[in-house]
PLY file of the C-alpha trace (Angstrom):
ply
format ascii 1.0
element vertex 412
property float x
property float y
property float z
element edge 411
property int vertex1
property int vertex2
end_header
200.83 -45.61 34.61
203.92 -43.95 34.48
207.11 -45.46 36.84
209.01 -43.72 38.99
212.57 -42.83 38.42
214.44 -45.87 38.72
217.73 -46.89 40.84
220.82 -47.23 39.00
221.42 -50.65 38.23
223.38 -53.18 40.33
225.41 -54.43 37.51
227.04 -50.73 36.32
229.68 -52.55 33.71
226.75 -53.84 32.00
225.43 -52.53 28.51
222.96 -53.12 26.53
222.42 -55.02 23.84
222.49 -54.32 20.08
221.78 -57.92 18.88
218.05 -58.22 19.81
215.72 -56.97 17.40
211.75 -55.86 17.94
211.54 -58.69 15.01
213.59 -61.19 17.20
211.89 -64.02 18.67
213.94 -66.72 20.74
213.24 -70.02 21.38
215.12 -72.93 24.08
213.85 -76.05 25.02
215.31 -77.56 28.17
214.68 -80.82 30.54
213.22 -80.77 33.87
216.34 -79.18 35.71
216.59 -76.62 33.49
219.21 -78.04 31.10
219.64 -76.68 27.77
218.51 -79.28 24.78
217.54 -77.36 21.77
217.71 -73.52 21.22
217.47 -71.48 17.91
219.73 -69.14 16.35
218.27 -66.06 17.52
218.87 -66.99 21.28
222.93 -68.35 19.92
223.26 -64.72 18.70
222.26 -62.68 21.03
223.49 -64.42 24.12
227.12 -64.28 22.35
227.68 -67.73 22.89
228.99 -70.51 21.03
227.13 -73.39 20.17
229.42 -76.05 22.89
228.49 -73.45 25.52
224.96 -73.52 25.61
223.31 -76.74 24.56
223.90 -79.33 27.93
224.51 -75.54 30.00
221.66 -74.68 32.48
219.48 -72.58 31.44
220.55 -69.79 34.44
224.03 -69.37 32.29
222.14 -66.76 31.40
220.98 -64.94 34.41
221.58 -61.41 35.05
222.50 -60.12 38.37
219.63 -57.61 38.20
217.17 -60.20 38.48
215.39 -60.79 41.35
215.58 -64.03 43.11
211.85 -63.68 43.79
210.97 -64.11 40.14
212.42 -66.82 39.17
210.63 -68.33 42.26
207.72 -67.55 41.05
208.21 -69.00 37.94
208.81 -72.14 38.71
206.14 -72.35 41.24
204.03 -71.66 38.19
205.43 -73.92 35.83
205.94 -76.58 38.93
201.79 -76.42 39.07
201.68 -77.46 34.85
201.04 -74.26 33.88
202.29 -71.72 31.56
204.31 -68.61 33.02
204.83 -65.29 31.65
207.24 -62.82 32.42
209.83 -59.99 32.04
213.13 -61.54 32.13
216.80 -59.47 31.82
219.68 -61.87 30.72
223.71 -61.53 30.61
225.04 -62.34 27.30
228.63 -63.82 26.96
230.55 -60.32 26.74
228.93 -58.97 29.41
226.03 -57.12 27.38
222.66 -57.08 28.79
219.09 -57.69 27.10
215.62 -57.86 27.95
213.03 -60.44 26.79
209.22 -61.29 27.29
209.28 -64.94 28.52
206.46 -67.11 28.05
207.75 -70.67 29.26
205.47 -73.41 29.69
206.11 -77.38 30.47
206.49 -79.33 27.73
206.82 -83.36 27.82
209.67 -83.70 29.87
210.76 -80.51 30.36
210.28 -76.79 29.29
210.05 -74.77 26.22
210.57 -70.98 26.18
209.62 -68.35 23.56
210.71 -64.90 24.20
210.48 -61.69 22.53
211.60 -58.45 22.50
209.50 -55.78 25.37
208.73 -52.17 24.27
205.29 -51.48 26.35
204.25 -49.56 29.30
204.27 -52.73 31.30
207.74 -53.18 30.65
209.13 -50.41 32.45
206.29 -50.21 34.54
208.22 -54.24 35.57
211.76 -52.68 35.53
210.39 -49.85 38.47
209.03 -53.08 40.51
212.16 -55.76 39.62
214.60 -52.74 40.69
213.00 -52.37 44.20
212.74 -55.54 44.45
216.38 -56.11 43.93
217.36 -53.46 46.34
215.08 -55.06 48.82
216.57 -58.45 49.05
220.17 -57.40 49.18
219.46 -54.96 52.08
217.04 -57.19 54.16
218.96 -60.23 52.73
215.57 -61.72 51.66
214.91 -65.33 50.83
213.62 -66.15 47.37
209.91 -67.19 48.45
209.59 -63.81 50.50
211.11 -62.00 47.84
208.04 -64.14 45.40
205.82 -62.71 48.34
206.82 -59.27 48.35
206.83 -59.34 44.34
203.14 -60.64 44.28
202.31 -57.35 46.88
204.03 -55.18 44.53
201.85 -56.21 41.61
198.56 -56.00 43.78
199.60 -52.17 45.00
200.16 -51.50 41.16
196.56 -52.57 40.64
196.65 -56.02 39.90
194.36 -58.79 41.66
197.24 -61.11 41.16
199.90 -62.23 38.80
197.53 -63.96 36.38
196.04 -60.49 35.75
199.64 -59.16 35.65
201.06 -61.45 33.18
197.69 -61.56 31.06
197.90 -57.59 30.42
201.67 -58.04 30.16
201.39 -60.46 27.23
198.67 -58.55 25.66
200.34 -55.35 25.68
203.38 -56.75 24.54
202.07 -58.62 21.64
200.11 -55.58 20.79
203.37 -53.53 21.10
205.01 -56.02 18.59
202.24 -56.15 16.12
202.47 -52.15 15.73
206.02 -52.30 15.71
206.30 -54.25 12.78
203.36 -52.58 10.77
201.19 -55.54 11.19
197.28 -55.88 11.46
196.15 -55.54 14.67
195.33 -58.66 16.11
191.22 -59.80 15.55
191.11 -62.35 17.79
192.60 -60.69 20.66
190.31 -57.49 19.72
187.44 -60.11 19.57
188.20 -61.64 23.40
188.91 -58.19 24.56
185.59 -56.62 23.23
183.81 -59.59 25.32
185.39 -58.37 28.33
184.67 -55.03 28.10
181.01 -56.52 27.81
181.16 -59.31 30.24
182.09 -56.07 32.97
179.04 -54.06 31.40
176.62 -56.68 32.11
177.88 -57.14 35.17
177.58 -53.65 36.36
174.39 -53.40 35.28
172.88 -56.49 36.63
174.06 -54.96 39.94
172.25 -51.98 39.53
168.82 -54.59 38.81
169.24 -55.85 41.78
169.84 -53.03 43.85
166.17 -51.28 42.44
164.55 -54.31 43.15
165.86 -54.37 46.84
164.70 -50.58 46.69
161.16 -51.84 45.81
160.85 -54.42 49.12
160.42 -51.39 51.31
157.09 -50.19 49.00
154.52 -52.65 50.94
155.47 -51.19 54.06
155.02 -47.64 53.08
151.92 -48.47 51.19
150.41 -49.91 54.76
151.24 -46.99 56.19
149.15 -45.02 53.91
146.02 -48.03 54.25
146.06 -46.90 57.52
145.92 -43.62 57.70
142.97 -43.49 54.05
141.04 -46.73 54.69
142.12 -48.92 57.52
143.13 -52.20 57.34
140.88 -54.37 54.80
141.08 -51.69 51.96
142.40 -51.64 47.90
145.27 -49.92 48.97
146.13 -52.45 51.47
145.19 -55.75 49.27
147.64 -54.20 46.50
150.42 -53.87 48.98
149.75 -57.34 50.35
150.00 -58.82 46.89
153.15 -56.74 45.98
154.68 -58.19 49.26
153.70 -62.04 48.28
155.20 -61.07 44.55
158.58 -59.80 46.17
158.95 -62.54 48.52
158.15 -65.40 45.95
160.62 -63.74 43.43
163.29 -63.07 45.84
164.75 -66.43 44.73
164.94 -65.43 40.86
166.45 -62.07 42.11
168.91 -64.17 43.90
169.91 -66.47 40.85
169.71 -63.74 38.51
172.70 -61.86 40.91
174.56 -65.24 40.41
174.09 -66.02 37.09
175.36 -62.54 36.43
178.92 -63.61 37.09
179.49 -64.06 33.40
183.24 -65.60 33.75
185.80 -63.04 33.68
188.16 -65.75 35.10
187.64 -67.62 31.34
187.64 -64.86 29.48
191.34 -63.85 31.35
192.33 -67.68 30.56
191.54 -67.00 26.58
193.03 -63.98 26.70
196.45 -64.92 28.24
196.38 -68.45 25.96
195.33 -66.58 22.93
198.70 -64.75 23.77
200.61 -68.08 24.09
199.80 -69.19 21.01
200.57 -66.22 18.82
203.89 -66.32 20.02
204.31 -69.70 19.73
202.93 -69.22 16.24
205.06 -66.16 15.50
207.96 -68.63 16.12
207.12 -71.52 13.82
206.72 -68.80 10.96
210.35 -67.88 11.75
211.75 -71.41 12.25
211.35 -72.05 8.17
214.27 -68.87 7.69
216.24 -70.48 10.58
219.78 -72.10 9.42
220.23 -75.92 10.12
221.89 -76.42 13.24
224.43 -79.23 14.01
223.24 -81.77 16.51
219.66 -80.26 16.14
216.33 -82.07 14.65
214.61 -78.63 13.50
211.78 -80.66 12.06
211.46 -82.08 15.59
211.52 -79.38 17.72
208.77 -77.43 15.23
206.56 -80.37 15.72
206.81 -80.23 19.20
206.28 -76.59 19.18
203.18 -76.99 16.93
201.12 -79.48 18.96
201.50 -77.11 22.23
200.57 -74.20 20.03
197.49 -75.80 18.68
196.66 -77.18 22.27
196.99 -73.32 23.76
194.47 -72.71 20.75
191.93 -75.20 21.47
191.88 -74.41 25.24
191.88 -70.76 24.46
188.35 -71.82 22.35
187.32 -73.98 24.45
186.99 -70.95 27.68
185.45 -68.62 24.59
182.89 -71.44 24.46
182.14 -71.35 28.47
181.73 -67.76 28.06
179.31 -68.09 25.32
177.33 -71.09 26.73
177.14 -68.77 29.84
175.70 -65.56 28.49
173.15 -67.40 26.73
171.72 -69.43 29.71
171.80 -65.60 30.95
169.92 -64.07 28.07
166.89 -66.51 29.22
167.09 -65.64 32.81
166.95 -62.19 31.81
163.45 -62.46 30.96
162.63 -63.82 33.95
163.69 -60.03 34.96
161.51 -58.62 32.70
157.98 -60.55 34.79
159.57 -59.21 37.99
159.19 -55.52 35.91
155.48 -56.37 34.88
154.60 -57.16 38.34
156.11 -53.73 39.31
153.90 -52.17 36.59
150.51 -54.22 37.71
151.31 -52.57 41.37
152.01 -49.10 39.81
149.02 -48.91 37.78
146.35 -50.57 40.70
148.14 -47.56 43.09
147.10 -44.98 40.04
143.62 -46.02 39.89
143.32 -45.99 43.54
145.28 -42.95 44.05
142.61 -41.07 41.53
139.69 -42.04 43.23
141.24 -40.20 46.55
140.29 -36.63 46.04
142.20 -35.11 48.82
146.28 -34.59 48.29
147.92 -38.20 49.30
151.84 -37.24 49.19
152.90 -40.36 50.21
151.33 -42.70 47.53
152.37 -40.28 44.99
155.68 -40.76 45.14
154.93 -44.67 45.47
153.50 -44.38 42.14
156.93 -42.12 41.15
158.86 -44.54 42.83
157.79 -47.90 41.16
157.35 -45.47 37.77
161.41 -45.09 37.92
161.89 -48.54 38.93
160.17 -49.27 35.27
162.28 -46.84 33.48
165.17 -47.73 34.09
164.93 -51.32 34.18
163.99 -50.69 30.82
166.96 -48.67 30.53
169.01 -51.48 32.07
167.83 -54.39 30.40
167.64 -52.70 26.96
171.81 -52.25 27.52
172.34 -55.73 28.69
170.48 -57.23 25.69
172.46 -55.08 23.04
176.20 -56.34 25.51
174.56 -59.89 25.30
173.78 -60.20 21.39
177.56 -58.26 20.78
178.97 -61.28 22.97
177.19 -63.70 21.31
178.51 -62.30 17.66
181.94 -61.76 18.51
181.76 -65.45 20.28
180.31 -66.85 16.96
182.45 -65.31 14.83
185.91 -66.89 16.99
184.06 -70.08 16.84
183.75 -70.03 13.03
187.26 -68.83 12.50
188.48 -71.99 15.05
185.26 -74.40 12.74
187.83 -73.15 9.46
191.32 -73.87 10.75
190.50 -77.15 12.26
0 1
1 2
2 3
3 4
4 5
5 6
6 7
7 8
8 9
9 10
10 11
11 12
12 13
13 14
14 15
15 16
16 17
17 18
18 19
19 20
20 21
21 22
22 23
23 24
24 25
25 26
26 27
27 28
28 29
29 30
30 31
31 32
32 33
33 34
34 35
35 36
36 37
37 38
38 39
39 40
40 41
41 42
42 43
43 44
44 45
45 46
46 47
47 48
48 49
49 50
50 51
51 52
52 53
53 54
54 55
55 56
56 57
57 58
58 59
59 60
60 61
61 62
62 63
63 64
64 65
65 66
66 67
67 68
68 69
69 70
70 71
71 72
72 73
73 74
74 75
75 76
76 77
77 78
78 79
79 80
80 81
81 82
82 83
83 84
84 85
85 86
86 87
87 88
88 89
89 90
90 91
91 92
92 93
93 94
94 95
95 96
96 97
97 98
98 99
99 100
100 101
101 102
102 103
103 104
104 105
105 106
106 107
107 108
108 109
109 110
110 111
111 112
112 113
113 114
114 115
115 116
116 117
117 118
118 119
119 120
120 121
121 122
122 123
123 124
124 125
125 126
126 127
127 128
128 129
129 130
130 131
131 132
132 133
133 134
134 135
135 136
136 137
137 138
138 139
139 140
140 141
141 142
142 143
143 144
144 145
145 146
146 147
147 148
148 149
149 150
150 151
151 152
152 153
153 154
154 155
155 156
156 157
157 158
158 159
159 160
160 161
161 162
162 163
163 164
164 165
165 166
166 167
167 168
168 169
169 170
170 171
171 172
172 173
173 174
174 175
175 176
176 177
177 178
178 179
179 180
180 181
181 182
182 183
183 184
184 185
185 186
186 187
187 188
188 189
189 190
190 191
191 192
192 193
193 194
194 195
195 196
196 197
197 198
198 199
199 200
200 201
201 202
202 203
203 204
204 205
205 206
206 207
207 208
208 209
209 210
210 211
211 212
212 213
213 214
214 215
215 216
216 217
217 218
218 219
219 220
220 221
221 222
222 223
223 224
224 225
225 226
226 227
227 228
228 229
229 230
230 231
231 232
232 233
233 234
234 235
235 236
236 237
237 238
238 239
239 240
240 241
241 242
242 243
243 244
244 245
245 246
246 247
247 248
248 249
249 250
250 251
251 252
252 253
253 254
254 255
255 256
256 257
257 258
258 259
259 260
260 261
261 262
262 263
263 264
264 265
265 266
266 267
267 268
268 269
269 270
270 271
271 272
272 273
273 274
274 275
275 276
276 277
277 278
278 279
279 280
280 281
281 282
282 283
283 284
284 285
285 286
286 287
287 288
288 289
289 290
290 291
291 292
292 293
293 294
294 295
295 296
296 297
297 298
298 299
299 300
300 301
301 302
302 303
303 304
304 305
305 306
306 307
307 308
308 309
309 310
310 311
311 312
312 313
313 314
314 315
315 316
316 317
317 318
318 319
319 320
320 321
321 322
322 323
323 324
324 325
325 326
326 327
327 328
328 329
329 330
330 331
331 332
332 333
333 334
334 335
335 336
336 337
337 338
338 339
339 340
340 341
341 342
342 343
343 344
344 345
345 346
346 347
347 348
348 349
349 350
350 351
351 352
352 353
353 354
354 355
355 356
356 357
357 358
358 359
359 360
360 361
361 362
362 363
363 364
364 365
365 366
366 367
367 368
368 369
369 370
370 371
371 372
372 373
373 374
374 375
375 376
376 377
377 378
378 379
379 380
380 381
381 382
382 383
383 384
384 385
385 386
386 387
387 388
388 389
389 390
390 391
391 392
392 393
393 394
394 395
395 396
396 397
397 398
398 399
399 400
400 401
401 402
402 403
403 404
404 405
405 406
406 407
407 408
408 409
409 410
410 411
């Protein structure tokens, strides 16, 4: 999606700056009102700060007039609930020079740890368009911070976003992706593993839609095929027993139409919360690589703040597998109640064939119970058609499932 020309910014003195690498990655670990405790050098040198200025500083020494209020309210309504918030973030460094960062902050024992890196994507600017309006908005209708968070949630839903889970999920994804080409690395198998299970999850979705909607199609048959008793045979006929039966069949399998439209609902919500986790942690990763080329700092335990850093990680990891694994035990409780699909599509072709016989023993033209006989005949086809798809997005699911499960079996 491309943004609209942006406003010029509200800080004009401002530049940008030429400290913050695509290979960058900060990190800052502060208590519960935001104070700064720990910080690495990456985040010393690019904020233009000295050391006795930022550790015991809150963390909003930082903030950039640009920024809108309703952000940062956001944030901490997120983090405030114990979970982990990502975002696009533009800081103030000490001379006045301006840079932007990916945030992912997340609570952390007492307090909060941040890891940020450096944004490049289509989401970025696509952010900048939205955080500029924003901006504008609450200076000229002096806007509080929570209905600035309000109007910023809006923005995000008419950009196409359910909400700003989905926002920040596709954010981080994009972003990481971004980084990975950036610095000529392998793209990312994991990520193209949960991704690929979306993509599937949706397909199976659609298409157990479409099951249910022939099989809603077929209820009206017994009704049509009475009509057509009536006018060939009366009421105690073939014709008429067949579309008494087929009525009894649709009725009694109603139910297992029913639970097969629910247990269609494969999870998209877990597969959104692996994907956005899976993000967490390769940053957070990404960051302990880097820590072992950091310089000792004075006053800092670097030993410390890596362990603390590595038991989150591996946490964001484990609950990353652990909605993979919901997924998985999903779709295959859904692989069996697919074959309860398939005796729903026999029965179809038991009434099809009992209307052929009948219909060939009628020598005069019978429009009507032709196309009943078309009718259930398509039904068939592209069940078959259906169910053959869903059973090739259910096995690819199950693969790429099993193959993140014996990656996370190896690590551990």
């Amino acid at each position: 999606m491309t943004a609209a020309p942006t406003h010029a910014s509200l800080d004009p003195s401002g530049f940008e700056s030429r400290h913050f690498g695509i290979d960058d990655i900060f990190y800052s670990r502060t208590d519960g009102r935001g104070i700064i405790l720990a910080a690495n050098a990456v985040f010393q040198r690019v904020s233009v700060y000295d050391w006795s200025d930022l550790i015991g500083a809150p963390h909003n020494v930082i903030r950039h007039p640009d920024m809108p209020r309703g952000v940062f309210h956001l944030m901490w309504s997120i983090l405030g609930d114990g979970k982990p918030f990502c975002g696009y973030i533009k800081n103030k460094a000490e001379d006045g020079s301006h840079y932007w960062v990916l945030a992912v902050a997340c609570p952390s024992e007492d307090g909060f740890l941040s890891v940020r890196i450096k944004p490049g994507s289509e989401m970025f600017r696509q952010a900048q368009q939205i955080y500029t309006d924003l901006r504008h908005r609450e200076r000229n209708e002096n806007l509080p911070p929570e209905a600035s968070s309000d109007a910023l949630l809006q923005a995000f839903e008419s950009a196409g976003y359910s909400d700003y889970a989905s926002f920040m999920t596709k954010a981080l994804t994009e972003e990481t992706k971004h980084r990975d080409i950036a610095l000529q690395r392998p793209a990312d198998w994991r990520l193209r593993s949960i991704l690929s299970i979306k993509e599937r999850v949706k397909e199976i979705e659609d298409h157990a839609g479409d099951v249910v909607r022939i099989f809603k199609q077929t209820n009206q048959i017994p009704y049509n095929m009475r009509l057509q008793a009536g006018r060939l045979e009366g009421t105690d006929g073939p014709i008429s027993v067949i579309s008494n039966n087929h009525r009894q069949m649709t009725q009694s399998l109603a139910d297992a139409v029913a639970t097969f439209s629910e247990k269609s609902l494969l999870g998209n919500d877990y597969l959104m919360q692996a994907e956005f986790l899976h993000g967490v942690s390769r940053v957070q990763y990404d960051l302990l690589q880097s820590f072992g080329l950091e310089p000792v700092i004075d006053g800092q335990d670097k030993g410390q703040e890596k362990a603390l850093l590595s038991r989150q990680q591996m946490e964001f990891v484990s609950m990353a597998h652990k909605a993979v694994v919901e997924v998985f035990d999903r779709v295959s409780a859904f692989s069996k109640i697919c074959n309860d699909v398939r005796r729903l599509k026999a029965g179809l072709e038991m009434t099809r064939v009992m209307c052929k016989i009948e219909r060939s023993r009628i020598a005069e033209r019978v429009d009507g119970l032709d196309e009943i006989v078309q009718q259930l005949g398509k039904a068939q086809t592209d069940l078959d058609h259906l169910l053959s798809k869903m059973d090739g997005a259910v096995q690819q699911i199950l693969e790429a499932a099993e193959r993140l499960t014996q990656s996370r079996q190896r690590a551990a």
